[in-house]
C-alpha positions in Angstrom: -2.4 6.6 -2.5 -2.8 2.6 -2.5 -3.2 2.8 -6.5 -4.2 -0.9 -7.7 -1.9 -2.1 -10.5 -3.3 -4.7 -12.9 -3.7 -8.4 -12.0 -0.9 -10.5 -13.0 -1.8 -13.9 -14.5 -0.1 -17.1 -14.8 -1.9 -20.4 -16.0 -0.7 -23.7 -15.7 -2.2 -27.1 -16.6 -3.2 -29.7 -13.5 -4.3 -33.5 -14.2 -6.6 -35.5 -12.3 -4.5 -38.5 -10.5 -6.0 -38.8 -7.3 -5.8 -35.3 -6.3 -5.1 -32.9 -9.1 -1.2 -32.6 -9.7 0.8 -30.3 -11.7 1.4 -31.1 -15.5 2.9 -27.9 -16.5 5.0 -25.5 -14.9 3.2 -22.0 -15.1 3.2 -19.7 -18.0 2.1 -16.2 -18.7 0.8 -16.8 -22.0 -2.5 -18.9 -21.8 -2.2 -19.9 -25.8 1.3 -21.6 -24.3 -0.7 -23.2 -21.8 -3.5 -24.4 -23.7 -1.1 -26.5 -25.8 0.2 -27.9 -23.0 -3.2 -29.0 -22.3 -3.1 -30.2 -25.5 -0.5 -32.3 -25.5 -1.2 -34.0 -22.4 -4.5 -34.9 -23.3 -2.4 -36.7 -26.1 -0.2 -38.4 -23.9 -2.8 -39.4 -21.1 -6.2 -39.6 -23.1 -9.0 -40.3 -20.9 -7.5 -38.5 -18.5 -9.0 -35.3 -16.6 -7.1 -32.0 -17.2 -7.8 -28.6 -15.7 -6.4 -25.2 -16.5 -5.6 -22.7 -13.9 -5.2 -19.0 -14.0 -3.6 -17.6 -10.9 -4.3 -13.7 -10.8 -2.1 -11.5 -8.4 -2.6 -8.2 -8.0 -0.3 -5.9 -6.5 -1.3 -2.3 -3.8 1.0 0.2 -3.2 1.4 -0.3 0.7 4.0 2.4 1.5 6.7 4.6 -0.3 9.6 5.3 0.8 12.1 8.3 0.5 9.5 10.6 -0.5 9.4 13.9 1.3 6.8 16.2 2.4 5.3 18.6 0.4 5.7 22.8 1.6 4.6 23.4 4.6 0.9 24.1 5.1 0.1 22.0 1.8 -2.6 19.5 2.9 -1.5 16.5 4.9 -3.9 14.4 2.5 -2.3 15.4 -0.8 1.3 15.1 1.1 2.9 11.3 0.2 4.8 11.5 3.4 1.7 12.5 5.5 -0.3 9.6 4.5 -1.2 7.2 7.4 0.2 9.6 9.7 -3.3 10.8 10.7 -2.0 14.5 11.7 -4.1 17.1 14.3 -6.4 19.2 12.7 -6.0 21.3 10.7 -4.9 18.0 9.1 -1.6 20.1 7.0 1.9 18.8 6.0 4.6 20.3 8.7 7.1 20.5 5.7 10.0 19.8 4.4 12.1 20.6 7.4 10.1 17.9 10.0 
């Protein structure tokens, strides 16, 4: 299973003082983020400003609740089977295990 969703971003807006230090809280929306850029550039000009995108993406590790499929369905096509590396023949015991 493990289907991949879509990255998630976030950006936010760091400064240069020293070490780099937050000057925005993060936004999903970069356009938002950009103008915050913007505007700090207005209130520290001269200054050095970066914009960060955090990505997150997500797996499916494990679902739970789901029951197996009839029994002698393959194990690999069962959601309850999978990871639980079953003897060969490698089918689902069914609903009733």
């Amino acid at each position: 299973m493990n289907a991949p969703y879509l990255p998630r971003n976030c950006w936010r807006v760091e400064i240069l003082d020293g070490d780099w230090m937050p000057a925005s809280g993060t936004h999903a929306d970069k356009a938002h983020a950009e103008a915050l850029m913007d505007a700090a550039m207005n209130r520290h000009p001269g200054s050095q400003l970066r914009l960060i995108r955090e990505t997150t993406t997500s797996h499916v590790e494990a679902i739970r609740g789901v029951g197996h499929l009839p029994a002698g369905t393959n194990a690999e096509d069962c959601p309850a089977c999978i990871g639980s590396n079953p003897s060969y023949p490698f089918l689902c015991p069914g609903p009733a295990s």
